[in-house]
LUMZA-970027 format. One line per field, with one value per atom (N, C-alpha, C, O): x, y, z; residue number from 1. Coordinates in pm, whole numbers. Example, Ala and Ser with C-alpha at 12.3 -4.5 7.8 and 13.67 -1.06 7.14 Angstrom:
BEGIN
px c(1319_1230_1320_1424_1285_1367_1290_1341)
py c(-569_-450_-330_-332_-225_-106_3_114)
pz c(780_780_780_846_708_714_787_804)
num c(1_1_1_1_2_2_2_2)
This chain:
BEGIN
px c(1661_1708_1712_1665_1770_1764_1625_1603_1542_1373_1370_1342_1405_1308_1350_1250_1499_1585_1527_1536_1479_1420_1294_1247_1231_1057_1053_974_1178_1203_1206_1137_1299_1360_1272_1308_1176_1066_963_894_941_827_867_802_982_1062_1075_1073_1087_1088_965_949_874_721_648_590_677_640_735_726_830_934_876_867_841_789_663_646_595_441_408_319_519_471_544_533_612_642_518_510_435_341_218_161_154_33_74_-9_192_252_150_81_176_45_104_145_140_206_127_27_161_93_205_323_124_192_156_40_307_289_232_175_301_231_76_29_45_-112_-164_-264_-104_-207_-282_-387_-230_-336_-273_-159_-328_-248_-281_-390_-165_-170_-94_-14_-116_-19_92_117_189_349_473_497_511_594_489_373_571_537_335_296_285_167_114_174_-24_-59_-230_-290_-257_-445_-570_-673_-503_-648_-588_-658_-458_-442_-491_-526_-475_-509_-632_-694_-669_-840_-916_-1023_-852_-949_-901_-983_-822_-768_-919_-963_-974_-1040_-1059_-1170_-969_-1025_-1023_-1142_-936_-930_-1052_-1140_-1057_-1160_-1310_-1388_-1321_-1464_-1492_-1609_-1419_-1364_-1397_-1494_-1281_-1279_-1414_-1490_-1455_-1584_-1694_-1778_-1714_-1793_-1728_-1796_-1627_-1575_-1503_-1493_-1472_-1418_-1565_-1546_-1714_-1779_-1840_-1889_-1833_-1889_-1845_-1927_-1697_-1604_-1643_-1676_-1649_-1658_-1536_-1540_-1441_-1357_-1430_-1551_-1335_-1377_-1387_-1288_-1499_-1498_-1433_-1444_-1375_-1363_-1182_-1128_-1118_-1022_-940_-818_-995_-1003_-940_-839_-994_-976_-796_-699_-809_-653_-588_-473_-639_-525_-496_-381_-583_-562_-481_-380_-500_-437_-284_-194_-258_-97_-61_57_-152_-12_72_13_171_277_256_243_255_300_444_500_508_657_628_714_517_572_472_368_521_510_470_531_348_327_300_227_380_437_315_350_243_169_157_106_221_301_141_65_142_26_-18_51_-84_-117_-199_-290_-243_-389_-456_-578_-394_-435_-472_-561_-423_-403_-583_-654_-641_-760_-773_-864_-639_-598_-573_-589_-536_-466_-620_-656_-728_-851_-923_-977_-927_-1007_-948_-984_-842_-723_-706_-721_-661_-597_-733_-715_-859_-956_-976_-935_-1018_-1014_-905_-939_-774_-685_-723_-737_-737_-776_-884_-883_-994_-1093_-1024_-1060_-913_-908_-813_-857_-734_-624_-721_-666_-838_-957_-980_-961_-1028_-1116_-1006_-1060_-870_-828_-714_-622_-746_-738_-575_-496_-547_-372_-337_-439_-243_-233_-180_-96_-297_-270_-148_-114_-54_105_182_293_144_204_227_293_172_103_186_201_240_263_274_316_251_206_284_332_309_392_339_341_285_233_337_430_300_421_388_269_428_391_339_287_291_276_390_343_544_633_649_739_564_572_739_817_727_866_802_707_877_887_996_1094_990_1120_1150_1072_1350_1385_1453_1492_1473_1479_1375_1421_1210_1173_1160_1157_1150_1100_1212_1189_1324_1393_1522_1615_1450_1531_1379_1392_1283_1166_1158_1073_1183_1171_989_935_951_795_806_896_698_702_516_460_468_313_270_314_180_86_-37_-93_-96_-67_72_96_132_204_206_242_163_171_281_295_350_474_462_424_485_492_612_674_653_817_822_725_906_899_976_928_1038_1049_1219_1257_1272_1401_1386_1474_1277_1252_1337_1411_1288_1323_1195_1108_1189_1058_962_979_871_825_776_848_673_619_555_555_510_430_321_321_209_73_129_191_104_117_34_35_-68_-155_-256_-292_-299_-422_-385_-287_-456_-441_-450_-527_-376_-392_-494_-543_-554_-691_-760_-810_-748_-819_-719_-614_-748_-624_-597_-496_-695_-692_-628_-559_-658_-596_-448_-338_-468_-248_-185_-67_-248_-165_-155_-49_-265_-192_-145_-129_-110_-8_118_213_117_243_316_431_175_280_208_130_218_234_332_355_421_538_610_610_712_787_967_1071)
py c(2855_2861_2721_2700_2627_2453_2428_2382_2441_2395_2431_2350_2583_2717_2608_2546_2539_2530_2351_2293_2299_2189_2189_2095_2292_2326_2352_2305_2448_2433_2342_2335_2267_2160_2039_1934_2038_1953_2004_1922_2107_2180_2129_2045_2171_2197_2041_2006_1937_1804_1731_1640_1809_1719_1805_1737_1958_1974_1898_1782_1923_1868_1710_1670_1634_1502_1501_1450_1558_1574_1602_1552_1707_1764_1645_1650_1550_1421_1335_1251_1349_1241_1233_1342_1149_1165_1294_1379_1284_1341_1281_1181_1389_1361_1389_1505_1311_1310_1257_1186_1283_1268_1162_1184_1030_905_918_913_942_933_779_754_658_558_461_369_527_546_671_712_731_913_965_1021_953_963_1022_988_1094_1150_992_935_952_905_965_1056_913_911_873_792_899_807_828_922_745_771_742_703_776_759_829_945_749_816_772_694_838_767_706_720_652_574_666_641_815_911_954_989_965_1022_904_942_789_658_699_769_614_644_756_751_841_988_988_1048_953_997_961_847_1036_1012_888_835_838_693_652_636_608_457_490_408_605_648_563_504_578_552_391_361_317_165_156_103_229_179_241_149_320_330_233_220_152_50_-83_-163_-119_-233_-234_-340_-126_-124_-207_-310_-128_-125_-320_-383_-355_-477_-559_-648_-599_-636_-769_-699_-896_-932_-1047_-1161_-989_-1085_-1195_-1189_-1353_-1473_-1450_-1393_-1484_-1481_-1589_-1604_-1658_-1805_-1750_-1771_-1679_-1659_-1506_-1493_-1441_-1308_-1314_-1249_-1379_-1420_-1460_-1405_-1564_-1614_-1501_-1479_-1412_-1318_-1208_-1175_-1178_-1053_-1131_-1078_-1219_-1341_-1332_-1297_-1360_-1365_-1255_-1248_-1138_-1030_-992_-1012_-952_-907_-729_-663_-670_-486_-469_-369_-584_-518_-560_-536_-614_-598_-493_-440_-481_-356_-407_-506_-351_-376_-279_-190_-285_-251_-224_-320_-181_-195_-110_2_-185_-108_-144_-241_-15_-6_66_167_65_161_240_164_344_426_390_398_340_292_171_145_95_-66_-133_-53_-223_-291_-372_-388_-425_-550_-472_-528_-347_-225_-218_-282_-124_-107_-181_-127_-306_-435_-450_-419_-506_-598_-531_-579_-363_-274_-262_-289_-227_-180_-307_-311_-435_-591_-560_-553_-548_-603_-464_-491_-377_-274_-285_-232_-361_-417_-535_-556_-613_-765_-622_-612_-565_-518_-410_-385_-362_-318_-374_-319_-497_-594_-671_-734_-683_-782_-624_-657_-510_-414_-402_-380_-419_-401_-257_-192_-181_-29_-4_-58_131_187_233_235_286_362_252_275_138_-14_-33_-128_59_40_147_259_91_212_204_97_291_288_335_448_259_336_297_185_459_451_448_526_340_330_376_407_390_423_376_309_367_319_146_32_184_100_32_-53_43_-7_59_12_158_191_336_407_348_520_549_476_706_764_732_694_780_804_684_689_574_430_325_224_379_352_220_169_149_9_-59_-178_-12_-57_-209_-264_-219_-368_-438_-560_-406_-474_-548_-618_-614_-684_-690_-774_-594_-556_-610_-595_-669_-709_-675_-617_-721_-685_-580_-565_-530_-452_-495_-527_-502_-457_-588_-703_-511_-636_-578_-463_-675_-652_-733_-855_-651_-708_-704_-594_-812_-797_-844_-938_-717_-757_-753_-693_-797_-811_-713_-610_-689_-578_-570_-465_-600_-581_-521_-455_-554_-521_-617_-590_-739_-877_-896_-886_-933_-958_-1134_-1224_-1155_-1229_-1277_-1362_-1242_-1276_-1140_-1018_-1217_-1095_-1203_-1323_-1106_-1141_-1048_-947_-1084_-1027_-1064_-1171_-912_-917_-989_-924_-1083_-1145_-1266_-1325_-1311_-1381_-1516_-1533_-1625_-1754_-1812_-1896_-1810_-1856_-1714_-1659_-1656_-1509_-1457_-1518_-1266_-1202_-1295_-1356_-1281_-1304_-1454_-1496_-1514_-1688_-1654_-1705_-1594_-1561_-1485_-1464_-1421_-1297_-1349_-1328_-1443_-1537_-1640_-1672_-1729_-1793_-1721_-1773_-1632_-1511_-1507_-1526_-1465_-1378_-1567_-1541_-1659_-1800_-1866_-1976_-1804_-1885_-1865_-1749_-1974_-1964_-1951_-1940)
pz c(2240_2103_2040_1928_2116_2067_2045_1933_2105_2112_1988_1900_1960_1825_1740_1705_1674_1578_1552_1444_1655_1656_1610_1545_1639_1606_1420_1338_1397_1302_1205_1104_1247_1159_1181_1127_1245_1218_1141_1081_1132_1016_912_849_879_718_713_595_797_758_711_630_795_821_627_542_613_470_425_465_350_267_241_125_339_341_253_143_318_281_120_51_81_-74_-182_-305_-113_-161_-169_-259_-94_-97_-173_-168_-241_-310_-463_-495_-525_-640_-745_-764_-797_-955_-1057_-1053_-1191_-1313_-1451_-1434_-1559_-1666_-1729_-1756_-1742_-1768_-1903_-1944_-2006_-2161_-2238_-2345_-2074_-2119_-2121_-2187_-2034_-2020_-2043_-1985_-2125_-2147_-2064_-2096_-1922_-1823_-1697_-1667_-1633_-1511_-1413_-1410_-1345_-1250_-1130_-1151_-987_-925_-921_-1011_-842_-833_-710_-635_-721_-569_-465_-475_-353_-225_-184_-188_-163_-123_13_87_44_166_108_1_206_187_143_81_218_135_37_-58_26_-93_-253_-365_-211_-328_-337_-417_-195_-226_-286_-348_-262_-307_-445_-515_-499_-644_-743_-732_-814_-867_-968_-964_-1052_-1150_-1041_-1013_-918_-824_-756_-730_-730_-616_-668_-594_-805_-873_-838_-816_-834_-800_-639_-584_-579_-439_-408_-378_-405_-332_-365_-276_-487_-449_-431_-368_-467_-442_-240_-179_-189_-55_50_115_42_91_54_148_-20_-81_-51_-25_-30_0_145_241_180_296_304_258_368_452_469_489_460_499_646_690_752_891_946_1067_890_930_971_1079_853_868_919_909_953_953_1118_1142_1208_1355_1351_1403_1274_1287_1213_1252_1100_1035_1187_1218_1244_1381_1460_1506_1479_1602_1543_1620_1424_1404_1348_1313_1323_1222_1346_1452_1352_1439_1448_1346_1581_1527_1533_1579_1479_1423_1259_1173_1231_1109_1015_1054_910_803_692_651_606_435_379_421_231_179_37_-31_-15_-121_-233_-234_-351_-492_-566_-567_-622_-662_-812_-813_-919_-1008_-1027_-1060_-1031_-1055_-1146_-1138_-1257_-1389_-1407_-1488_-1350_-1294_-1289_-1228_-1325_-1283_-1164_-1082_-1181_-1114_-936_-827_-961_-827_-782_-684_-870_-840_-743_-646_-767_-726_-606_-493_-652_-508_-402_-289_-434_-333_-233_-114_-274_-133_-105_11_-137_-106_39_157_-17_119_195_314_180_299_385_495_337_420_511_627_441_495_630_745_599_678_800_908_776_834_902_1010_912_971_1057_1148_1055_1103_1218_1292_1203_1320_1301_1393_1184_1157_1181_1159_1214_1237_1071_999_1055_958_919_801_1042_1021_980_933_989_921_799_757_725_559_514_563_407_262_177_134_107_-59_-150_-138_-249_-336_-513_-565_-592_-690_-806_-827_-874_-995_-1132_-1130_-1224_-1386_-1401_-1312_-1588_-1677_-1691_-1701_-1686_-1691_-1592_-1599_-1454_-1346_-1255_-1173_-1312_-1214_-1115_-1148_-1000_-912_-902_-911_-875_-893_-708_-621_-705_-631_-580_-463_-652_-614_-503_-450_-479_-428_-391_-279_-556_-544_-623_-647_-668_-741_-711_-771_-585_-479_-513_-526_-525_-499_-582_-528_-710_-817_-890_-962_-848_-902_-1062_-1146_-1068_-1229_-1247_-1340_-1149_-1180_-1047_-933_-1113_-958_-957_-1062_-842_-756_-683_-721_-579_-514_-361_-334_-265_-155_-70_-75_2_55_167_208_270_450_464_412_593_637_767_813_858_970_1034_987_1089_1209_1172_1225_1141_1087_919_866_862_711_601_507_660_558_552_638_411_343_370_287_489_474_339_287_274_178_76_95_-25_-121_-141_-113_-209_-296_-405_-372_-553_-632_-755_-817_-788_-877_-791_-693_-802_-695_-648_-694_-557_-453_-509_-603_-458_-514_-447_-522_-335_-265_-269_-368_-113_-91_-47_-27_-13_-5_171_202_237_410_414_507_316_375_277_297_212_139_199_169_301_414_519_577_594_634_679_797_533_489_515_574_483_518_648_685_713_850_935_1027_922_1000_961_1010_850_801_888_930_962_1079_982_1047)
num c(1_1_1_1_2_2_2_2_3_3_3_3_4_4_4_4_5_5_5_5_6_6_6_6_7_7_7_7_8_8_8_8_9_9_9_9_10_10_10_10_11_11_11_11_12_12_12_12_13_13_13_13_14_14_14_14_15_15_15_15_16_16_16_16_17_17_17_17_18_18_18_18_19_19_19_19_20_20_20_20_21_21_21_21_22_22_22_22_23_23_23_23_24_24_24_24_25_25_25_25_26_26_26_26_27_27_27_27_28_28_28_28_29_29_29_29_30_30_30_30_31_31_31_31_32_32_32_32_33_33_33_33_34_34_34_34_35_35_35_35_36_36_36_36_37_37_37_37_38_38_38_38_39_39_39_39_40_40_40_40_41_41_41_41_42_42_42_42_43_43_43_43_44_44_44_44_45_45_45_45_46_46_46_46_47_47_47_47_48_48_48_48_49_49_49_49_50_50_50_50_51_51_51_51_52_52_52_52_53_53_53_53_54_54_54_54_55_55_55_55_56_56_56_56_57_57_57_57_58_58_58_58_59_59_59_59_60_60_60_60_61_61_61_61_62_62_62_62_63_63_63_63_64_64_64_64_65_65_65_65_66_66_66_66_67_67_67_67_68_68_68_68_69_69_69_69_70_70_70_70_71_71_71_71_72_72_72_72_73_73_73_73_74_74_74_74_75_75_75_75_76_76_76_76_77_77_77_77_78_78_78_78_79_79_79_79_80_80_80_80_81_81_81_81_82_82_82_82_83_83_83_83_84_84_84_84_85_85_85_85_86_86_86_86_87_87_87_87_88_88_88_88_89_89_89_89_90_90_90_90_91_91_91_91_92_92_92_92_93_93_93_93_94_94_94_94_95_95_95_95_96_96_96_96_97_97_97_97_98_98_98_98_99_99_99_99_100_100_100_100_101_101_101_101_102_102_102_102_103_103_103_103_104_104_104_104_105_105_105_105_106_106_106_106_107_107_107_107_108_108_108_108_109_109_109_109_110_110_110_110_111_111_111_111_112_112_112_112_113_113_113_113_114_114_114_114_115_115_115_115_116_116_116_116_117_117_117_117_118_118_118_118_119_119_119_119_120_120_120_120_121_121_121_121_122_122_122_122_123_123_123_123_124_124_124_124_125_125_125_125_126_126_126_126_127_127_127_127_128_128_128_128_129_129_129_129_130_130_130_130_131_131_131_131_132_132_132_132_133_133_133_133_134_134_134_134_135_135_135_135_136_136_136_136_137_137_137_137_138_138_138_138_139_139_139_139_140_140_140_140_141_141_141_141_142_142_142_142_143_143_143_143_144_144_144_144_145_145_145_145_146_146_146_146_147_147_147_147_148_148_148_148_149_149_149_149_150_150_150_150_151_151_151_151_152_152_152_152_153_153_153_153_154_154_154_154_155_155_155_155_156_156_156_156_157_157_157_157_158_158_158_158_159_159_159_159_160_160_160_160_161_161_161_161_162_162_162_162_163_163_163_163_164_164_164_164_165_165_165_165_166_166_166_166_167_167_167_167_168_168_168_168_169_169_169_169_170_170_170_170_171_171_171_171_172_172_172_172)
C-alpha cells in the first residue's frame, strides 16, 4: 500500500511539474505569444520564433578552442546555471544557442541548466526571478552548490560567452 501511495504521489508530482513547464501566453506587450515561467531546452528550442534563430545560429556557432579546454577543466558538477531568457528577445535568440554550444562543447550536464522565460516587462510568474535583479535578457547566472551566485553574463558577453564563463567559475 506505501509503494501504491508513493507511485502515486510521484505521478501527480512528476505531471503537476511538467504542465508547469514550457507555458505559452499572449504577451499584450509584445502582441505576441511567448513563452514564460519555468521551461526546459526542447521546449525553448522548439518554440517556433526562437526555434527559426537557434537552428541556424546553434549549428554555426564555434567555441574559442583555445578556451573551451580550460572552461571543461574548471566548471564544477556542483554547480548550476541559471538562464533568464525571452522568446521575443534578439539579444535571447543569438546569445542563448551561442552559450548552449559553449555549455555543449565544454560537456557541462544538461540537468545543471534552467530556464526561465520572462515577458514582455521582463518579469515570471510565481516569484521565479524576482531575487534575481534581471534588468536585461538574456542573463546567465552560475551558482555553486550551495546556490550563491558566482557570477552572471548579461545580455552579451564582454569578451566571448566561453572566456566570461570562465572568468566565472575560476573566480576563487
Amino acid at each position: 500500500m506505501k509503494a501504491a501511495l508513493i507511485l502515486i504521489f510521484s505521478l501527480f508530482t512528476m505531471t503537476a511539474f511538467s504542465q508547469d513547464l514550457n507555458r505559452k501566453m499572449q504577451d499584450a506587450i509584445r502582441n505576441k505569444e511567448v513563452l514564460i515561467d519555468r521551461c526546459d531546452r526542447a521546449g525553448v528550442v522548439s518554440f517556433p520564433e526562437f526555434k527559426e534563430m537557434y537552428d541556424a545560429v546553434y549549428p554555426s556557432y564555434v567555441p574559442d578552442s583555445a578556451t573551451t579546454p580550460q572552461l571543461k577543466q574548471a566548471l564544477s558538477a556542483g554547480q548550476k546555471i541559471t538562464i533568464v531568457l525571452g522568446t521575443w528577445c534578439g539579444d535571447s535568440k543569438l546569445q542563448v544557442p551561442h552559450f548552449l554550444k559553449v555549455l555543449d562543447e565544454a560537456g557541462f550536464p544538461a540537468e545543471k541548466v534552467s530556464f526561465v522565460a520572462v515577458d514582455g516587462n521582463k518579469k515570471a510568474g510565481k516569484g521565479l526571478i524576482d531575487k534575481l535583479a534581471i534588468e536585461r535578457v538574456p542573463t546567465f547566472i552560475v551558482t555553486d552548490k550551495k546556490g550563491t551566485e558566482l557570477g552572471r553574463i548579461t545580455e552579451h558577453p564582454k569578451q566571448t560567452l566561453e572566456k566570461d564563463l570562465l572568468a566565472i567559475v575560476q573566480k576563487k
